[in-house]
N, C-alpha and C positions, 0 to 999 in steps of 0.2 A: 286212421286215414280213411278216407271217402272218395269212393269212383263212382262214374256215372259211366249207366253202359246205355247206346240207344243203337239197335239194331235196324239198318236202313232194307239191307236185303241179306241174303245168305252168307255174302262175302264183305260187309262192311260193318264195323263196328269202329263207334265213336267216343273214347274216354276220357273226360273230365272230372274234376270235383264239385259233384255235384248229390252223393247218392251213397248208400253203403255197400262194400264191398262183396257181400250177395245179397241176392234177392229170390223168393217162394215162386216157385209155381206149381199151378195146382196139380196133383194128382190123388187116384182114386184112395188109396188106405197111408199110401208111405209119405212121406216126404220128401218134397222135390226141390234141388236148388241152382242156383244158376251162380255163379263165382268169377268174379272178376281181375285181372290183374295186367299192371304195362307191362311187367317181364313175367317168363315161367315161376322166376322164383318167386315172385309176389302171388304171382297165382296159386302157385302150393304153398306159402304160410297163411293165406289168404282161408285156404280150406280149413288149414287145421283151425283156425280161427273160428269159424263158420263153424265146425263139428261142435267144437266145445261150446261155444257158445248159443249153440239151439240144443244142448243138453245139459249145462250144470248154468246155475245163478250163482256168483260168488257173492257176498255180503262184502261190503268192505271195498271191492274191487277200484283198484283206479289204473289208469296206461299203466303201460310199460315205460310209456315217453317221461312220464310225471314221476315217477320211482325210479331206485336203484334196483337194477335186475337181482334178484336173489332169489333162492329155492336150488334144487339140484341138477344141473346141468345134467342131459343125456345126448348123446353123439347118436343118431340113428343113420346107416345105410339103408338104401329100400333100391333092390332092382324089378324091372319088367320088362315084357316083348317090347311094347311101345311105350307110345307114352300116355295115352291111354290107362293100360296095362299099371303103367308107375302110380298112375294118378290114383287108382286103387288101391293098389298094395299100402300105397300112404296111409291112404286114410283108414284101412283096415286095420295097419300098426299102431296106427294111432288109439283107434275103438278097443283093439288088446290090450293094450296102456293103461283104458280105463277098466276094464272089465275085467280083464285078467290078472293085472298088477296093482291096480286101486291108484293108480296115480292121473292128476287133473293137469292137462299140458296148457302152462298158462301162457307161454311165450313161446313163437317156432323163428327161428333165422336160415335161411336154405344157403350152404356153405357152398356145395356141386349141383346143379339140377340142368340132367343131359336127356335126352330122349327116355332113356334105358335104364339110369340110376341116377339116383338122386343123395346127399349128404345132408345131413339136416340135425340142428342143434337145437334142443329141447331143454326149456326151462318147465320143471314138473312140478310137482307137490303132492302129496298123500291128499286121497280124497277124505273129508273131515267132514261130518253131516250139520255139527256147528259153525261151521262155514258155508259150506256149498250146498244147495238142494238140486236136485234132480228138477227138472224142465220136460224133457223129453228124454225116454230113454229111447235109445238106436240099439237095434238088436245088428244090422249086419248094414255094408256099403255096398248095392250091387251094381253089376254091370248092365241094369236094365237101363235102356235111353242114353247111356253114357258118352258123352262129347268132349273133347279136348282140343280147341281149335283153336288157332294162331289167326290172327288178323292185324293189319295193320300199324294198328295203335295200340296193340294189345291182346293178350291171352282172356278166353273165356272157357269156363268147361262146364255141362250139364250134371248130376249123378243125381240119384234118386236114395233113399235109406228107408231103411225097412225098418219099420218101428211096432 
């Protein structure tokens, strides 16, 4: 899927299809991105989206729309103060995922996603070096610059990664 975000002033954002669902901006060493979404839950599968794919290149890769979903389902809960707060913990569980457990979350579907916590169904796979190469590795997801903001027509949120 494809959003177009075009930021008029502080408080207005205008989404179409027209654009991919993030988009870079610049910063000094890490990487900075910007995330799109009409509802919260699109905006957090949106991210995980984003994570994986400015870190691993699959061979082979095609939708999830064009295929039968397969690999191993994981149930994840993820709570925080805000939502903010969630939009972190997300994506930190997520980078644990890869890092921790070797698995590549190739599909996310968000079941619950409230201020505070979030439910979220994860299609995974064993990271395999005959499939997937490494892009960028992300060492950590900080809370430097970090925005989560509701407008009109749509959720946007800023986070930066530390590479």
């Amino acid at each position: 899927m494809v959003a177009c975000v075009l930021l008029v002033d502080a408080d207005i954002i205008v989404y179409t299809n027209c654009m991919p669902n993030y988009t870079f901006f610049n910063h000094t060493a890490d990487i900075g991105i910007e995330i799109f979404g009409r509802t919260k839950k699109e905006l957090f599968a949106h991210a995980a989206h984003a994570l994986f794919d400015i870190m691993i290149e699959t061979t082979g890769h095609k939708s999830r729309k064009s295929r039968e979903v397969k690999g191993r389902q994981l149930i994840k809960m993820v709570e925080g103060a805000d939502v903010e707060d969630l939009f972190i913990n997300f994506l930190r569980e997520l980078l644990y995922l890869f890092n921790g457990a070797g698995w590549v979350v190739d599909h996310c579907e968000m079941i619950e996603c409230r201020n505070t916590r979030l439910v979220a169904t994860l299609w995974v796979e064993p990271y395999k070096k005959n499939k997937h190469s490494m892009k960028t590795e992300i060492k950590a997801v900080t809370y430097s610059g970090l925005r989560v903001k509701r407008f009109k027509s749509g959720w946007m949120a800023r986070v930066i990664f530390d590479v």
